[in-house]
N, C-alpha and C positions, 0 to 999 in steps of 0.2 A: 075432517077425515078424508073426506075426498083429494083436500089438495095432498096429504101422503101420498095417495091409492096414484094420484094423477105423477106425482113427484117420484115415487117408487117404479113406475114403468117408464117413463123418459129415460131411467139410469139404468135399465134392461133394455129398452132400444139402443140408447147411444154404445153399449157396448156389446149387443147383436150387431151395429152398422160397423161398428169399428173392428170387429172379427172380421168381418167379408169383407170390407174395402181397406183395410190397412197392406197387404200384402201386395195389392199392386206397383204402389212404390220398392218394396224388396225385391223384386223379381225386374227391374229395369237393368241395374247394374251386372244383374248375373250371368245374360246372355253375350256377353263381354267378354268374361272369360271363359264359356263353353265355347265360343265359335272358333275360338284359335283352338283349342282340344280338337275339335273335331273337323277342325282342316287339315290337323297335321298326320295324324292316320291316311289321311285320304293322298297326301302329296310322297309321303312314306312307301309304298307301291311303286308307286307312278317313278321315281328317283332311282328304283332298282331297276336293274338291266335286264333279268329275267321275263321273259314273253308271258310264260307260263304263269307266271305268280301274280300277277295284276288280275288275268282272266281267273283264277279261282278266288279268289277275294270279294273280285265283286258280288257274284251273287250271295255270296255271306255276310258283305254288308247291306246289300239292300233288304234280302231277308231276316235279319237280325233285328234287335234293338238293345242298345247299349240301356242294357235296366239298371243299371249303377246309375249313370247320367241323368237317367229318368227318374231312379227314384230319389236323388237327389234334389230335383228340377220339384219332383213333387213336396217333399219334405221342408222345401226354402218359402214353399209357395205359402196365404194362406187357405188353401184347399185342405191341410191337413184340421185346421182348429171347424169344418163339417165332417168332415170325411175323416180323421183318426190317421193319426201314424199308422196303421196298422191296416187303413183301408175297411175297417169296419164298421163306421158309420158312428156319427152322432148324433149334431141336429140335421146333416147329410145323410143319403143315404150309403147304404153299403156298398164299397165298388168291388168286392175282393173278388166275383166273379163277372165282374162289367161286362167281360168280352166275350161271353155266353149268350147277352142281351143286346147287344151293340157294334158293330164293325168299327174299325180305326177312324173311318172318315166321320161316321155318325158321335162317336166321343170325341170327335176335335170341331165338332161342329157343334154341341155342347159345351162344353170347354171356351170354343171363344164367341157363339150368342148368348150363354145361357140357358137356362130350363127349369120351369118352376119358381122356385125363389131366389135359383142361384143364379146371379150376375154373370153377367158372359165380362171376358177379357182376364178371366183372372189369371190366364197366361195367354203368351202372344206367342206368332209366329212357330219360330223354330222349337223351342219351349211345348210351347201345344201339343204340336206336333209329336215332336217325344213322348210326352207324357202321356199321351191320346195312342201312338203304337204300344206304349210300355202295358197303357190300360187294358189295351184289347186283344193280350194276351192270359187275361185271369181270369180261365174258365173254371 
């Protein structure tokens, strides 16, 4: 009986660890094709002759976040198989109002050490970052 009991949670481990660490490998290739997306907006401005049209752009995209991109970036990750398509929580907690609890810096600095149970790196860089503004907007 025991060896079941012992035999039966090895096969809920292995597929609790393969939940949280399998999504790293999907999320290497993705930032590949987001970064030419989001240099090309930025060169798009800058190419136009207009004085005027770069200076109002910018501060709408610093103060924006492309939530489409984001919530893409989130959807590929596996952050959603804790945290829910929907940001509602599973064996994660619920993020749908994170950014009530947390500033941008504080969710990307979650996001790539970790907290709790959850593995830090499950997204990197630019990725994070996105996903860590897009977050701390859900009050």
């Amino acid at each position: 009986m025991k060896k079941l009991v012992t035999l039966a949670l090895s096969f809920a481990l292995v597929g609790i660890l393969s939940a949280c660490g399998g999504g790293n490998n999907a999320q290497e290739p993705a930032p590949a094709p987001e970064q030419p997306a989001a240099e090309q907006p930025a060169e798009q401005p800058a190419e136009e002759p207009a004085a005027e049209e770069p200076a109002a752009e910018e501060p709408a995209a610093e103060g924006t976040v492309d939530a489409v991109a984001a919530e893409e970036k989130y959807q590929a990750s596996s952050c959603v198989a804790c945290h829910g398509a929907d940001l509602s929580g599973a064996s994660g907690p619920n993020l749908q109002k994170v950014g009530s609890k947390y500033s941008k810096d504080q969710i990307a600095a979650i996001i790539k050490n970790g907290q709790g149970t959850m593995p830090g790196g499950m997204l990197q860089g630019e990725d994070a970052d996105l996903v860590a503004a897009w977050l701390a907007e859900k009050k």
